[in-house]
VOPAGU-2260 file (C-alpha; in pm, 1 decimal, decimal comma):
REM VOPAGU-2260
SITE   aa  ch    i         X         Y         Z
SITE  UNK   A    0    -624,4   -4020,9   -2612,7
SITE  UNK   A    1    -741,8   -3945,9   -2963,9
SITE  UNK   A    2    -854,8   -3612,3   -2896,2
SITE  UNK   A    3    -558,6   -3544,9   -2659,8
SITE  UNK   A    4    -362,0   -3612,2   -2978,6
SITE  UNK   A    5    -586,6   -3396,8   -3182,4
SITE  UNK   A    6    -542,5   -3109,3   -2968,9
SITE  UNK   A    7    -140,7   -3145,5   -2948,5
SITE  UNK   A    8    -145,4   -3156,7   -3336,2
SITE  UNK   A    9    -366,5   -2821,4   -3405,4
SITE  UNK   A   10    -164,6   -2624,3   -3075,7
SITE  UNK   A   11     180,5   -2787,0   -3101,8
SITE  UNK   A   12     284,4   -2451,3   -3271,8
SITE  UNK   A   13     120,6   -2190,1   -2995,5
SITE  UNK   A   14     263,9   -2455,5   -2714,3
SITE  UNK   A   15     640,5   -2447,1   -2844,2
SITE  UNK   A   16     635,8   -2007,9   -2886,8
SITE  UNK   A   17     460,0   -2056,2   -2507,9
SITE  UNK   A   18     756,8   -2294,5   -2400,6
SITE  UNK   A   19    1027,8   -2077,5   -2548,5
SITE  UNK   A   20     854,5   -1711,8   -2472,6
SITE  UNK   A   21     882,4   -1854,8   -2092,6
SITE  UNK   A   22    1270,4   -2003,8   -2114,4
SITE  UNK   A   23    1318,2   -1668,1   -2282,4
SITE  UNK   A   24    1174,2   -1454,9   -2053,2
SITE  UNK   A   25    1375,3   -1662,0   -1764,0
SITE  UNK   A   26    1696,4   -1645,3   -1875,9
SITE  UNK   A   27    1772,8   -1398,2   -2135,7
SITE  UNK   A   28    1562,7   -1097,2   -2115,2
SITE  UNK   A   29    1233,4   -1019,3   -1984,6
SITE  UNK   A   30     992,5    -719,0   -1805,5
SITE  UNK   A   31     954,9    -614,4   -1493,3
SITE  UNK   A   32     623,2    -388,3   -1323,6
SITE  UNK   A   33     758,3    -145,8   -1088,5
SITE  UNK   A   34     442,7     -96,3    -818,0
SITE  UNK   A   35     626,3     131,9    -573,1
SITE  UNK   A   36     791,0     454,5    -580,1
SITE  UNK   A   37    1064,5     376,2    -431,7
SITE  UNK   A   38    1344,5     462,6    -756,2
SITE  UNK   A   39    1142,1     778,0    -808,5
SITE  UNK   A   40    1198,1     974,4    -984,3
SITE  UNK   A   41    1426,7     772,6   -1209,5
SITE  UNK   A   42    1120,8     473,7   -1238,4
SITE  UNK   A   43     763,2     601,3   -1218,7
SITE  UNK   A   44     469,5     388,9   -1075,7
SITE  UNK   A   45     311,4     211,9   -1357,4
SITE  UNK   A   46     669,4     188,9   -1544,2
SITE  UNK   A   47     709,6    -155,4   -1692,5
SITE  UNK   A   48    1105,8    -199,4   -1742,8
SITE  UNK   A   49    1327,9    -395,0   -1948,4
SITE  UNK   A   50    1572,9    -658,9   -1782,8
SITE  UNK   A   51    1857,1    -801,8   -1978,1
SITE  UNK   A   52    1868,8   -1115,6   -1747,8
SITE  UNK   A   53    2216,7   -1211,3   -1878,8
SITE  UNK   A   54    2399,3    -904,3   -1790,1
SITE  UNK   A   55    2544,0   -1075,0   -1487,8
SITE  UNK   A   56    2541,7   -1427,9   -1521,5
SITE  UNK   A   57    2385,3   -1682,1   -1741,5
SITE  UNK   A   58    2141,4   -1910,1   -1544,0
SITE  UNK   A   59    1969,2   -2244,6   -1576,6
SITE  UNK   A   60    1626,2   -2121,1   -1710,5
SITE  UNK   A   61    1367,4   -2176,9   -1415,3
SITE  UNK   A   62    1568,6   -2165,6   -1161,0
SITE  UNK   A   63    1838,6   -1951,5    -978,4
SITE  UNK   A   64    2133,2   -2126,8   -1088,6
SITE  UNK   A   65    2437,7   -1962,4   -1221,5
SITE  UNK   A   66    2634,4   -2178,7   -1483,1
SITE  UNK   A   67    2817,5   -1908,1   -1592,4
SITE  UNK   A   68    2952,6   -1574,4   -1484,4
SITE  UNK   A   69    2959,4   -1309,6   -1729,1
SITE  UNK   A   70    3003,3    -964,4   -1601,7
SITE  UNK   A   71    2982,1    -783,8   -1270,2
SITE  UNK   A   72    2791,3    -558,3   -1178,2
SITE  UNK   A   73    2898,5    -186,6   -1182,8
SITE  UNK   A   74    2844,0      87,1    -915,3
SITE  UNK   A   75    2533,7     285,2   -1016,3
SITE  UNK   A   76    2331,6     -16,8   -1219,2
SITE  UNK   A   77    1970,3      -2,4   -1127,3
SITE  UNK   A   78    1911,8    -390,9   -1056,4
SITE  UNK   A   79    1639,4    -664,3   -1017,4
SITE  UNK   A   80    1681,5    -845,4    -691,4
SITE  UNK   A   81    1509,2   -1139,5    -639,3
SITE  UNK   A   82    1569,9   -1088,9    -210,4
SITE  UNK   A   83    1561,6   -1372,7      18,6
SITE  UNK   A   84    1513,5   -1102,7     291,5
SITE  UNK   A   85    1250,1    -904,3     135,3
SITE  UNK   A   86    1034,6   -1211,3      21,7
SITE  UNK   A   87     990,1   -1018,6    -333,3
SITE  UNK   A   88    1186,2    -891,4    -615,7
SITE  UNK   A   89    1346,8    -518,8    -588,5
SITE  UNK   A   90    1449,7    -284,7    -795,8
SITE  UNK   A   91    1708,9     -89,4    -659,7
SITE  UNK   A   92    2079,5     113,5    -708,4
SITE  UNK   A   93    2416,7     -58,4    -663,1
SITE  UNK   A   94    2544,8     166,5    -434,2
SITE  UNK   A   95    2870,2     -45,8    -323,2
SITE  UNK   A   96    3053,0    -294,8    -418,4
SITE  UNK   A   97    3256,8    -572,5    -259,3
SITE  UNK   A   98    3519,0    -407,7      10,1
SITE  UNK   A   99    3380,0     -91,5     -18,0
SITE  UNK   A  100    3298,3     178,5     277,3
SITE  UNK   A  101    3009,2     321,6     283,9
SITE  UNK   A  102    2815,6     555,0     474,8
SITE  UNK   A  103    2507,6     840,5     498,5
SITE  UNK   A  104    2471,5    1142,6     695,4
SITE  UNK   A  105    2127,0    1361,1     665,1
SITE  UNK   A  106    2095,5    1160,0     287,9
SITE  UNK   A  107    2437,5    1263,2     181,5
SITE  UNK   A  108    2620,0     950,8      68,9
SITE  UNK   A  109    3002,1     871,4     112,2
SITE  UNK   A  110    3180,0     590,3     -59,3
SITE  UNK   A  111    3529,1     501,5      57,8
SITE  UNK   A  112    3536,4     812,7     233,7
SITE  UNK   A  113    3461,6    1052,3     -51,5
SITE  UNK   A  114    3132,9    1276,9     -18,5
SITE  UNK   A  115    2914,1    1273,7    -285,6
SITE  UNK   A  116    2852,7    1590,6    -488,9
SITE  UNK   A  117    2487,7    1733,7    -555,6
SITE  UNK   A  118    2319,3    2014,2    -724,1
SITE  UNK   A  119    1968,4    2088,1    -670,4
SITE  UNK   A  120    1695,4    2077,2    -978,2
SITE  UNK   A  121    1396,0    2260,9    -983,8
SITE  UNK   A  122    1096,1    2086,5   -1093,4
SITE  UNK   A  123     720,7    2066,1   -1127,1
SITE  UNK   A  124     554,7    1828,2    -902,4
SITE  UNK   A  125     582,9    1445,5   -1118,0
SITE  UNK   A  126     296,2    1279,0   -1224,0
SITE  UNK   A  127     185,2    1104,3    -929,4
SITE  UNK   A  128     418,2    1296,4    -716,4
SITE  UNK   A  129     185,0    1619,5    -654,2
SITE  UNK   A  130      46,3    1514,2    -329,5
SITE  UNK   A  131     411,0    1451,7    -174,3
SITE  UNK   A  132     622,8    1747,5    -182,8
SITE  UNK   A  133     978,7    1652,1    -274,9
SITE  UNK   A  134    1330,2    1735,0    -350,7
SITE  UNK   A  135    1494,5    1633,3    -619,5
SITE  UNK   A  136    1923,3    1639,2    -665,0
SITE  UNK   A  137    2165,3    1532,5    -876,9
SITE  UNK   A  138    2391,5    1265,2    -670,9
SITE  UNK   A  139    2781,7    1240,5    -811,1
SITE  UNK   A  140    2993,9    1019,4    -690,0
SITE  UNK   A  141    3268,2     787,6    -830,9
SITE  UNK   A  142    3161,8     889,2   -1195,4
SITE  UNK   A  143    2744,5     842,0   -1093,9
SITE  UNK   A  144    2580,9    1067,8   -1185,2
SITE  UNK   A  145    2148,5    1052,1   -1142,1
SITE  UNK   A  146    1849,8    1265,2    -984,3
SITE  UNK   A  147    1755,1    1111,7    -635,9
SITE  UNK   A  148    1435,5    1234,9    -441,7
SITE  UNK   A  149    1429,4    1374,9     -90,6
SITE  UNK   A  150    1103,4    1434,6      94,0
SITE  UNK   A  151    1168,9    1719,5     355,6
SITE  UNK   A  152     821,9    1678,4     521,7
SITE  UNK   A  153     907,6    1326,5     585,2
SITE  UNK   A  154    1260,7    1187,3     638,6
SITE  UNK   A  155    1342,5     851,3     683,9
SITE  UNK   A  156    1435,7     746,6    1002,1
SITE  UNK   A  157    1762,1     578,1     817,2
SITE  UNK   A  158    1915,3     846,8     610,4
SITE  UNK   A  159    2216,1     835,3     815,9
SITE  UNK   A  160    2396,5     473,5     875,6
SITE  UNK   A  161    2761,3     352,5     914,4
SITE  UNK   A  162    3005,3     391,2     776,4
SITE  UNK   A  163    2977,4     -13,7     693,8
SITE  UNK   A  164    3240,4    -251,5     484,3
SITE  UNK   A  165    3049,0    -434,6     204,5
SITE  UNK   A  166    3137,9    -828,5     274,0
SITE  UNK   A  167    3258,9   -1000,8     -58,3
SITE  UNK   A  168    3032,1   -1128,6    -293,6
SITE  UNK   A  169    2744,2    -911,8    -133,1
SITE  UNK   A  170    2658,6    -539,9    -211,2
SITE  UNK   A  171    2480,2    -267,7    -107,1
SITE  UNK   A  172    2200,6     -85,8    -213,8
SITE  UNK   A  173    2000,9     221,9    -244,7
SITE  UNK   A  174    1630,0     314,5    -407,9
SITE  UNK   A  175    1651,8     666,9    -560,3
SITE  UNK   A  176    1391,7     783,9    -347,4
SITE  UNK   A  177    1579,7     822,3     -73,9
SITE  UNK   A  178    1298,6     879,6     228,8
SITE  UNK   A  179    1053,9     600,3      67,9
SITE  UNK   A  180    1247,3     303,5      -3,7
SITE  UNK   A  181    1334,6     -66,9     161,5
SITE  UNK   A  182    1713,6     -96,8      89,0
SITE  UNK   A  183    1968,6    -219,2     219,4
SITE  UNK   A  184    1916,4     -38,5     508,6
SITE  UNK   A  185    1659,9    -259,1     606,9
SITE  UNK   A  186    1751,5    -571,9     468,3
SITE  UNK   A  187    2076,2    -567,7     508,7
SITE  UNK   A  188    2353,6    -640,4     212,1
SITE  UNK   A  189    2231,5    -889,2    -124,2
SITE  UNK   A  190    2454,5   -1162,0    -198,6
SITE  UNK   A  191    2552,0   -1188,1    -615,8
SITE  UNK   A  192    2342,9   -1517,4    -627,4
SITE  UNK   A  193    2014,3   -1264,3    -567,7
SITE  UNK   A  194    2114,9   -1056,8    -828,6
SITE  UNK   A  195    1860,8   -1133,5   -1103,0
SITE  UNK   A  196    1928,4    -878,1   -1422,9
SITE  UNK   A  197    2010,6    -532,7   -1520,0
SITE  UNK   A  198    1762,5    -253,1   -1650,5
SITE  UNK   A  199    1855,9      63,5   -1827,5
SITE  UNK   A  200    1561,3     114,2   -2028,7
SITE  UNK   A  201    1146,0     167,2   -2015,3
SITE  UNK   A  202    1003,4    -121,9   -2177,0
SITE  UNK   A  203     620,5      36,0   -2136,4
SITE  UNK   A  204     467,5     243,9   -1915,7
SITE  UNK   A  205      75,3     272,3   -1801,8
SITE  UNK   A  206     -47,2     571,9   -1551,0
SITE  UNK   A  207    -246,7     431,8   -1234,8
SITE  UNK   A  208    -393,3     767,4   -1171,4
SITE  UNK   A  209    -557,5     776,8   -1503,0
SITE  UNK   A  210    -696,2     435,0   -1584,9
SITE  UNK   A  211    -366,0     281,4   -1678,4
SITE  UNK   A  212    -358,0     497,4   -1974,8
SITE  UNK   A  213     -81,7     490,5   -2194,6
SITE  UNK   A  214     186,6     690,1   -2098,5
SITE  UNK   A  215     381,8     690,9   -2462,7
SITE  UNK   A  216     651,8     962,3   -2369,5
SITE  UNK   A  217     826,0     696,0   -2149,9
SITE  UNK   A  218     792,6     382,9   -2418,8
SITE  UNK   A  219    1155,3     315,6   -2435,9
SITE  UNK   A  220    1255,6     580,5   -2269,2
SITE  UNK   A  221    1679,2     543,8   -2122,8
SITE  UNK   A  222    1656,1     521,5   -1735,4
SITE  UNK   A  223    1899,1     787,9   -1548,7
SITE  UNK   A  224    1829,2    1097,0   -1793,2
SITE  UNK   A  225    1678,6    1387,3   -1651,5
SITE  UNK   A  226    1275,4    1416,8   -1595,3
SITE  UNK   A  227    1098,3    1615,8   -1893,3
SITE  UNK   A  228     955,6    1875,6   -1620,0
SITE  UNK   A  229    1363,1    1951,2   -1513,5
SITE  UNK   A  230    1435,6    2337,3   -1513,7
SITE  UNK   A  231    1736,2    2403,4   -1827,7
């Protein structure tokens, strides 16, 4: 017991920043990996981004409960999803909303019966895209506006759906790249309650094709602005 007590008296310090780094990280903000490339081009593989875990609701640190809502989510947020479904956490678009239509044909998206607007972009092949030829678009709809990634070689065998109603309190989304991602068009619409946090930003980033150097360009870097390699 003495040396118990020893130890709690030279580490109580490093146990309490341990205690609070984890109730921080829980319910206020914290980073996510990204493994897939399913948001490409708008996330890269390797990206580690920031979540503000209160943008939505303020939880019970731990756990999943809600004891206070604070804002609701907004069509185009790129959201953590901690899916019952899916057995994992997503990252993924907010595509619709409560009581909203919404439907694809060939990868072009229609909300409420409006088709969305897109402009090509001519790029180089991404880092860690080379291998995968690709199209890349603008997507505009209801005042959206980001690049999403088609792969012409290799459609999805769900780029067209619906047109569906979103249920209340459940919404539907989208990953950016639109022929390599497990939406809601496999898993169906995510209730609020799985909606874990918000990200708009690059916290780090480290590039799996080159020994997880570095990749400093992205440190920080604001999600939904165009790739460096984009033609101007």
């Amino acid at each position: 017991m003495r040396m118990l007590g020893k130890l709690w008296r030279d580490n109580k310090s490093l146990v309490a920043f341990l205690v609070l780094m984890v109730l921080f990280r829980s319910a206020i903000a914290d980073w996510n990996v990204v493994p897939s490339g399913s948001m490409l081009p708008t996330i890269r593989e390797g990206d580690r981004i920031f979540v503000d875990k209160m943008a939505y609701d303020l939880r019970v640190p731990l756990t999943h409960i809600a004891i206070a809502h604070l804002h609701d989510p907004q069509r185009g947020d790129i959201v953590t999803i901690e899916s019952s479904a899916a057995h994992e956490l997503l990252v993924k678009r907010l595509i619709g909303l409560p009581g909203d239509s919404v439907a694809m044909r060939d990868n072009v998206l229609y909300v409420n019966g409006v088709r969305a607007a897109y402009q090509p972009l001519k790029f180089g092949p991404l880092p860690g895209d080379a291998t995968s030829p690709a199209d890349y678009l603008t997507e505009r709809f209801d005042g959206v506006v980001h690049t999403v990634r088609l792969s012409p070689e290799s459609p999805s065998p769900r780029n067209s759906f619906g047109p569906v109603i979103v249920p209340p309190g459940q919404y539907l989304m989208l990953g950016d790249n639109r022929d390599n991602s497990a939406d809601s068009r496999y898993f169906g619409f995510f209730p609020r309650g799985e909606l874990m946090g918000r990200t708009r930003r690059v916290a780090f980033s480290l590039d799996p094709d080159h020994y997880y150097e570095p990749r400093f360009s992205r440190f920080g870097a604001r999600l939904d602005t165009p790739p460096p390699l984009a033609a101007r």
